[in-house]
N, C-alpha and C positions, 0 to 999 in steps of 0.2 A: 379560548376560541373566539372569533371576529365573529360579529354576525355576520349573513348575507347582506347582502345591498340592496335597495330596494330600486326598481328599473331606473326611475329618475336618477338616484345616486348613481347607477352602474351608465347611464348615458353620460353623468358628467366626472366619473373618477377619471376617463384617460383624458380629457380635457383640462380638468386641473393640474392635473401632475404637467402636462404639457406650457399648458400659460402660465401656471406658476402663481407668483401672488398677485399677480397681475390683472388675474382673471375675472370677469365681471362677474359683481356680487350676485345677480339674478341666478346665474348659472352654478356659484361655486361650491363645488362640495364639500359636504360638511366635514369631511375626514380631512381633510386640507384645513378647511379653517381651524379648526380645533388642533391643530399641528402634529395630527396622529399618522400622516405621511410624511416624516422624515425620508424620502425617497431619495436613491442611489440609479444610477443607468443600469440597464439590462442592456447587453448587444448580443446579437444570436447570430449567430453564420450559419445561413440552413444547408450548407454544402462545405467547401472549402474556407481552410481560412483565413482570413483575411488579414494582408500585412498590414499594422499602423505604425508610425513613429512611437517608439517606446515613451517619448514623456509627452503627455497631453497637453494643450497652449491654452490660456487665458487670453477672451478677448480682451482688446483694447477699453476704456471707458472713453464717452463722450468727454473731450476734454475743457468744458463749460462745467460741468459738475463737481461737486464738492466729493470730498474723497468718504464720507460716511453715507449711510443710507443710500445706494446705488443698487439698482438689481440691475441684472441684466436676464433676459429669455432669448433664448434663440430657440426659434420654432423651425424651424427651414432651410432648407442649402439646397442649391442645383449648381450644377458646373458648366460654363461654356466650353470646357476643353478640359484633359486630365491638371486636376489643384489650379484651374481656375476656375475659382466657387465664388459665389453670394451666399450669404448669410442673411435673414431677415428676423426680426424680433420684435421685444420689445425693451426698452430703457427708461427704468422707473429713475428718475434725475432731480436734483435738486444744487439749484445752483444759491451763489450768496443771496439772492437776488430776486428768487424765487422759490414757494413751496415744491413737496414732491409732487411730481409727476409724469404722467408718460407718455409717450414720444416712440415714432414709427424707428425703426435700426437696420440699417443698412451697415454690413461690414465683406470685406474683399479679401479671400487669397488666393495671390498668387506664388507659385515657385512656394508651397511651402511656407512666407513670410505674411502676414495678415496687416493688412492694412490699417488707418484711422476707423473711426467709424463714420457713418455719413449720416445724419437725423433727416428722414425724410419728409417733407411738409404734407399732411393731412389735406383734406380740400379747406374750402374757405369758410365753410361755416362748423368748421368744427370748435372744441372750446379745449383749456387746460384744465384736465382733468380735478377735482377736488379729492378733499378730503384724504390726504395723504396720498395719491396718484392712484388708490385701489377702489374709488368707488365706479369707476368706470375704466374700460380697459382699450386705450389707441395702443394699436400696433399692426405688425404685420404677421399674417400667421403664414404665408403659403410663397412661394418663389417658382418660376420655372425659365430656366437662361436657353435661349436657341443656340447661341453662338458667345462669343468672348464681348461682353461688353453690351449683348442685349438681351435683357430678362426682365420680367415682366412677373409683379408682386403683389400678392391680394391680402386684405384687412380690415380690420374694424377700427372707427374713429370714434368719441364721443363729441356729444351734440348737445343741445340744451335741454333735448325732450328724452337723450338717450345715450343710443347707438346705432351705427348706420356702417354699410361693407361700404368700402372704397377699392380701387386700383392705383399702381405708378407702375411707369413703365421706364425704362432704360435700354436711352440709345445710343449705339456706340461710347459707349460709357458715359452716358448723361441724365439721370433720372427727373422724370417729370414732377411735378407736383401733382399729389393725390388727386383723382377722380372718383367721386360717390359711384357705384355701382346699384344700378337701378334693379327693384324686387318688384315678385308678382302683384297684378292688381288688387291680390284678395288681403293684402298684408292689413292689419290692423293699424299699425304704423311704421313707417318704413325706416324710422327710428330705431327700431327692436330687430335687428338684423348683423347678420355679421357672415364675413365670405372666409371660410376653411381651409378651401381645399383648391389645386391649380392645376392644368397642363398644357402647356402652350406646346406647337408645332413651328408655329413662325409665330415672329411676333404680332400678326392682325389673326392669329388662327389659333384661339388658346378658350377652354373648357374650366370655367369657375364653378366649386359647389358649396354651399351653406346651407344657412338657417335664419326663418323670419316668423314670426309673430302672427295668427292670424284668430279669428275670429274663435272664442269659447278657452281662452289660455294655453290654446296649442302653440306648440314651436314644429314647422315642419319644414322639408329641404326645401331648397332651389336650387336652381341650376342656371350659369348664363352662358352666355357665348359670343366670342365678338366678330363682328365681321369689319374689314378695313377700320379697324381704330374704334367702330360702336355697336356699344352691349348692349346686351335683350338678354332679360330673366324672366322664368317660364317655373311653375311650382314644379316639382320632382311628384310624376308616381306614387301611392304606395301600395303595397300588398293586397287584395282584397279582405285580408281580417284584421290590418290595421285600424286602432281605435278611430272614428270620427271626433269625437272630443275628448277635450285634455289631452293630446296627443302631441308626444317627446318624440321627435323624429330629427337625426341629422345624416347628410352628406359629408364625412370629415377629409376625403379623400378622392381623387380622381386622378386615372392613369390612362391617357389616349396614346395610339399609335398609328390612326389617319385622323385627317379632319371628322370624319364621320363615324369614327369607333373606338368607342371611350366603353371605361367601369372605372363609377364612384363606387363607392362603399361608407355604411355608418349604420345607422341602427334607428329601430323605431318599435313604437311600445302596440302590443297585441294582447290584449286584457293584462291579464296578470304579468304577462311575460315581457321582457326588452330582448327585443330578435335581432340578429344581423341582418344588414339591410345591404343590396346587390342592386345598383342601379347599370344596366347597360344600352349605349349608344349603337345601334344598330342601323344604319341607312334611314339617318335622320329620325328616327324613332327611342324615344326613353322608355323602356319596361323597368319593372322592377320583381325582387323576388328575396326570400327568404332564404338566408344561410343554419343549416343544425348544428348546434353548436358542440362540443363533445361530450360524450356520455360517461368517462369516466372520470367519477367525483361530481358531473353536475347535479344543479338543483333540480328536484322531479317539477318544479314549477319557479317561476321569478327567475328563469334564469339570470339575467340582468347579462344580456350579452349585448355585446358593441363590437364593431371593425372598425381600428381607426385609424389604417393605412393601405395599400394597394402601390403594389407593381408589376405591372406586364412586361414582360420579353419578348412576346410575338402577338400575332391576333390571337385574339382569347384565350390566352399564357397568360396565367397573372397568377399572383400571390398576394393573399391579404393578412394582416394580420392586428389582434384587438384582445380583448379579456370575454371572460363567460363567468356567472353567479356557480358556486361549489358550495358546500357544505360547510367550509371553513373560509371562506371569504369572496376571494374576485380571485381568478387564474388566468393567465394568457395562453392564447390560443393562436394557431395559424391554420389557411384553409388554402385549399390549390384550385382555379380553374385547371380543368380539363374539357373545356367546350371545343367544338366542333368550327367551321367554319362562319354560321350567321348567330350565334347565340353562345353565352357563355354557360356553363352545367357546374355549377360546386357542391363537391361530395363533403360529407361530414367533416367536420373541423376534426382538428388533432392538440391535445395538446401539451404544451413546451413545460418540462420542470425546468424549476430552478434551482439553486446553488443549493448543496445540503445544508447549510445554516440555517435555511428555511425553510416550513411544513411544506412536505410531499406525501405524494404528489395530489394536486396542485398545492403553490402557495397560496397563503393568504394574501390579499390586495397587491395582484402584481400583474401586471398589463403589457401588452407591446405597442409601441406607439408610432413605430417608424419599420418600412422593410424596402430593400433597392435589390434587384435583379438582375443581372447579366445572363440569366439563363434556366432551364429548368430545373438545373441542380447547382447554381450561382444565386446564393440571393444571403440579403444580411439583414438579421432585424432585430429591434433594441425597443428599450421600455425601459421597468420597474419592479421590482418585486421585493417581499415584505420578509421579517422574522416576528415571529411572534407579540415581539416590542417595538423596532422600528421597523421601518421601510431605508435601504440600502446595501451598495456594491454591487457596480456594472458588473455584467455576465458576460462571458461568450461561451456559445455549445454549436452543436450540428443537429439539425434538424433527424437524422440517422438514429441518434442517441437521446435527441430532445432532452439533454442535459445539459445546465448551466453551471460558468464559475465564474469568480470574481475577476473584473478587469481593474484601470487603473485610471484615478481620476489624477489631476493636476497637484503637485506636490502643496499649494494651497488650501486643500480640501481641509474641512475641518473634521475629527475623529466621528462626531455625534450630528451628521451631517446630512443633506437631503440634497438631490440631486434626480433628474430622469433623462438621458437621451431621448432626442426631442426627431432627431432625424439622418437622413445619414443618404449616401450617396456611393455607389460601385461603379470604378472605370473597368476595371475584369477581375474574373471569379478572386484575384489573390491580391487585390485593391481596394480598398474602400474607404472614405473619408467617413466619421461619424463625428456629432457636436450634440450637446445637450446643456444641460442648466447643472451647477451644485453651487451649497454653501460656502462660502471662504470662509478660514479659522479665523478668528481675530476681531474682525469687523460684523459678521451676520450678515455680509452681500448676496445675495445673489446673483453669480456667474456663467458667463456665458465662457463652454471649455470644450476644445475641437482636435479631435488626434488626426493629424493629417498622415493618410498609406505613403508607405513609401513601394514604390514604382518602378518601373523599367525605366533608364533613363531617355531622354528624347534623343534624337539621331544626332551624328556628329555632322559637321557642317562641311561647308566649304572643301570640297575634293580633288584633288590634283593626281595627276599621276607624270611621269619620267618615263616611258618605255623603255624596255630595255633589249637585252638579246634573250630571248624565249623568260624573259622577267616584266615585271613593270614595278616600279618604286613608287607608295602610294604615301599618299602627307595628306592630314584633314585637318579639322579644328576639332577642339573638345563638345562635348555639347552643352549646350546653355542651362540645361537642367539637368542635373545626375537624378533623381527621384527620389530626393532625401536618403541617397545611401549610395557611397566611392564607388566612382566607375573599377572594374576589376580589369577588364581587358579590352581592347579592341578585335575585330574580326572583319578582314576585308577579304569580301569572293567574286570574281574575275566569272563575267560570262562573255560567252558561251563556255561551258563545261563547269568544275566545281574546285579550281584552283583556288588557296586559300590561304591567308598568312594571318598570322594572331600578332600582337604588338601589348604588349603590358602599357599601363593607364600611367604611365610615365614618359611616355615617347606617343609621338604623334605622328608614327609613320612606320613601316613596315613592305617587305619586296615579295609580291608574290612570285612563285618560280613554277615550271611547269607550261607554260605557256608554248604557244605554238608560231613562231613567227610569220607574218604575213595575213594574220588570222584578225578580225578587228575584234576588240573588246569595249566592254564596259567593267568599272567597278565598281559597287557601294558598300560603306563600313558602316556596320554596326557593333552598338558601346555597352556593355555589358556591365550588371553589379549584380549583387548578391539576390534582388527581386525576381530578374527575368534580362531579358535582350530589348534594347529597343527595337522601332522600326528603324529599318534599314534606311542608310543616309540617300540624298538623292543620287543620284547613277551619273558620275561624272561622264566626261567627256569621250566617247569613241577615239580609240589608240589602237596602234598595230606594230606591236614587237618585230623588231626586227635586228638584223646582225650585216656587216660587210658582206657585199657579194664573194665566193670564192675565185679562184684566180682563172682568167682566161687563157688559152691557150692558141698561141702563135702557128697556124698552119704554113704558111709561104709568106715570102718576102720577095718583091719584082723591083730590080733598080730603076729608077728615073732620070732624068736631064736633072740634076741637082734636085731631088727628089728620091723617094722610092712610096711601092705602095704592097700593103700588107696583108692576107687574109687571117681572119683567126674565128675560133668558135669560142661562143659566148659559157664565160661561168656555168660551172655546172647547178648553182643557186644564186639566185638573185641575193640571200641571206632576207626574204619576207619584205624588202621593198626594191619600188623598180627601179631599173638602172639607168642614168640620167644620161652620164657619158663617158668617155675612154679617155685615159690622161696617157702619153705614152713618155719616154724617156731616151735621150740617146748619149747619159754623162753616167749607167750603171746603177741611176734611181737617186742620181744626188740631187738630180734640178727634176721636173714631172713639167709636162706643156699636156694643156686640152688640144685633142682631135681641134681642127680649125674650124670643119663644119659642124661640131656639139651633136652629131647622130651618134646613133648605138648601133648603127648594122657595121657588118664588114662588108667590103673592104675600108680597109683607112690607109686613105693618101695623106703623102706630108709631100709640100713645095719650098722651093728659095732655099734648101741647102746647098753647102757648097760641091761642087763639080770634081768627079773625079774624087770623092772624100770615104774613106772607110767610116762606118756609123757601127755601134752594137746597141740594135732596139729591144727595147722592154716594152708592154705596156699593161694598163691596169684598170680594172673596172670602179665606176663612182656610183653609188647610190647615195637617200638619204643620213645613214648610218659612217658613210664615209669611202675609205679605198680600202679595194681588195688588196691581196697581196701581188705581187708582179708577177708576169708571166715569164715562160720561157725566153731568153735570149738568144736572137738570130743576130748575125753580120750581114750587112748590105753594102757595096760599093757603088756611088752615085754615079751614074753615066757624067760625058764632059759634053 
């Protein structure tokens, strides 16, 4: 049996397992150092589950680095649009040229396909790391993208006296160079700080929280916030029976959904005990408050509890999820707001087993580290958890069953291997991107490995249609993105009403029938695969089916002086478009002449034939669509 954790360890096991070797030695836990977390991902689907591409992708490596000693962390993903994501981390590097160390990570997918990596420039006084890139920890822990191409990324740099948070931000796809992010007055040195957690709404309106250094050897939150482009950091709240000194307090997470109402989440030490810690944004106001962590298997004291993630779905909807102190080690747990309109209310935590391979219920040292929401009963969350002897193999379960099992790391993974999903991301309940860290076989790297969902694919393009007689003939383009998985059919419906044609994903076109001529429409197709339907394509052009007018009918015929003039009654249908004009005929429909004045009423005069002449007239109605059939034939004799 493990022991328990003692608070400080339990504030920083889901921190290490997260940043990896990466992690600043002040903070790192000893169960990590001592290599007794050989950790594997946990992914939890608290609801539905979640489609991924069945083989998991390795990212790229900085290509200035030598091919040994290479870690990679990835902390963080946000999407501007569905699979177009950022990645941010860190890249422990070492080039011929230089020792190891490390460097902020930027990486991109789009469609599925994962970009270069991009090494982002820390501010100007920062330094290269020593002593094999792990005695202090640059990187990026947190991301948050508004749109495709701007997101905005928070981190810790090293410095001569330390560690200091910074920001970069990216604009239409151009990232800045790092900005120090400024901490409260009371800090000891502003050196000893580091920024966690992110959520930006636009890019000048985004909610950072962390951890800073202050007077008596505490570590406690912060919180910033920026307005047009500049930050202000203000200390975070804590509980009224939170320690005053030696006080382990962090913010690891924050999830806003207006400028003025956010919950972080993290933990802070209360005598004996390490609590979950509940910071909420209320009309410009931070309170804070206490999470209970779950009763079955915890410790009657030291719980050694932490939250070290949050996602909202709605005003004060969220889910968080972090580990609690147990009897047999560290267990992961998840908690639900249920708050009301101005305040968020969290009932007792709950919590998640894991894979039978290991001690239940709870495991020993097993955490969640990451959770994304599309709903109250949409949300996916991931971590770590432990067997007896090591830590590994990602999980998925249902929050229902709060049962875990093994998922799949990248065909590189090595057998005796450590690994933790680090974060993850949902476009809807049956989507969701997830990335974390493991071993490669072979070399001892540490990798950064991302299963990208596959999706509904995106709309077909480009719409045309053909009208036809009570049909319309429709032709699209394929869509630019299937959602990692073959479009199956297309489906094109005609409004007004619910006419409808299907076309298999080999053909780019299909005739709906049923239509009403005369009637105007619109159509849009949507592309379908095995995931779901996309959104429907944009609504082509307004059309109006229609057919030849049917035939007119010849009432009288009156002779003329080399002329005659004729009444008739109009087609009994137009056939759905209107009638332009009368073509008549007097060779039996071998030759056709337009009416001379181009009207549609009757009567119709013809002049300048010949005198005294026998004629046999036809004639026939013209619309868009073309001629009717011809009408009855009369004889007419021309006056002389």
């Amino acid at each position: 049996m493990v022991r328990p954790l003692s608070p400080l360890d339990s504030a920083l096991f889901g921190r290490a397992l997260r940043h990896g070797p990466t992690f600043s030695p002040w903070r790192a836990h000893r169960w990590w150092a001592a290599g007794l977390l050989s950790s594997l991902s946990m992914l939890i689907p608290l609801a539905a589950n979640a489609s991924v591409a069945p083989s998991p992708l390795t990212f790229p490596l900085p290509a200035t680095s030598v091919t040994s000693g290479q870690d990679v962390n990835v902390n963080s993903v946000s999407c501007g649009s569905v699979n177009t994501c950022v990645f941010v981390g860190t890249a422990v590097v070492k080039t011929a040229t230089s020792t190891r160390h490390d460097v902020p990570l930027v990486l991109t997918e789009v469609d599925g396909v994962l970009t270069a990596p991009l090494l982002v420039t820390p501010p100007t006084d920062a330094i290269m790391s020593s002593k094999s890139g792990r005695s202090e920890r640059t990187g990026l822990d947190a991301v948050s993208c508004v749109a495709t191409g701007d997101c905005v990324a928070v981190g810790t740099y090293a410095t001569a006296s330390g560690f200091a948070p910074f920001v970069a931000t990216e604009s239409s796809g151009i990232w800045s160079l790092g900005k120090r992010l400024p901490v409260p007055t009371n800090a000891v040195s502003s050196n000893n700080a580091d920024a966690l957690g992110l959520s930006c709404l636009t890019l000048s309106s985004c909610i950072a929280t962390g951890s800073y250094r202050v007077a008596g050897e505490s570590t406690v939150p912060f919180i910033s916030s920026n307005a047009s482009g500049s930050w202000r950091s203000i200390a975070a709240p804590l509980p009224s029976d939170a320690d005053t000194n030696s006080q382990v307090a962090f913010l690891d997470a924050v999830s806003c959904w207006t400028p003025g109402a956010c919950v972080a989440v993290g933990s802070y030490t209360a005598g004996v005990n390490q609590s979950d810690l509940v910071a909420s944004l209320n009309r410009g106001v931070w309170t804070t408050s206490a999470v209970s962590g779950p009763t079955t298997g915890a410790l009657p004291s030291s719980e050694a509890n932490a939250l070290n993630a949050v996602s909202c779905w709605a005003p004060w909807s969220c889910a968080a999820v972090g580990q609690y102190g147990t009897t047999s080690g560290v267990g992961s747990t998840v908690s639900f707001s249920v708050g009301g309109a101005n305040s968020a209310t969290w009932p007792s935590s709950q919590w998640v087993s894991t894979p039978t391979v290991s001690p239940t219920p709870p495991s020993s040292l097993s955490t969640l580290l990451t959770v994304s929401c599309v709903g109250a009963t949409s949300c996916v969350a991931g971590g770590s958890y432990g067997t007896p002897t090591l830590q590994h193999a990602d999980v998925v379960t249902s929050l229902s069953s709060r049962q875990a099992s093994a998922a799949t790391l990248p065909t590189s993974a090595a057998t005796s291997q450590s690994s933790a999903l680090t974060s993850d991301v949902c476009f809807t309940p049956t989507a969701c991107l997830v990335t974390g860290t493991y071993t490669q076989s072979g070399t001892g790297n540490v990798e950064g490995h991302v299963s990208i969902p596959q999706t509904p694919p995106l709309p077909p393009t480009s719409v045309t249609v053909v009208a036809g007689n009570e049909s319309a003939r429709v032709s699209w383009h394929a869509p630019t993105y299937d959602g990692l998985s073959p479009v199956t059919q297309y489906r094109v419906t005609a409004t007004p009403g619910n006419s409808t044609c299907v076309s298999s994903p080999a053909l780019d076109s299909c005739t709906v029938l049923g239509l009403t001529n005369g009637v105007s429409y619109r159509v849009s197709v949507v592309a379908s695969n095995v995931v779901g339907d996309s959104a429907p394509s944009a609504s082509s052009s307004n059309f109006t089916p229609a057919t030849v007018p049917s035939a007119p009918v010849i009432t009288s015929i009156t002779p003329l002086i080399g002329g005659w003039r004729l009444t008739f009654t109009a087609p009994s249908t137009t056939g759905g478009a209107v009638i332009r004009t009368y073509e008549y005929s007097l060779t039996m429909g071998a030759t056709w002449h337009t009416r001379p004045n181009g009207t549609t009423g009757s009567p119709l005069s013809v002049a300048g034939l010949q005198r005294h002449h026998r004629y046999r007239v036809m004639i026939r109605a013209i619309n868009a669509r073309g001629a009717s059939s011809h009408s009855n034939t009369v004889t007419v004799t021309t006056k002389s």
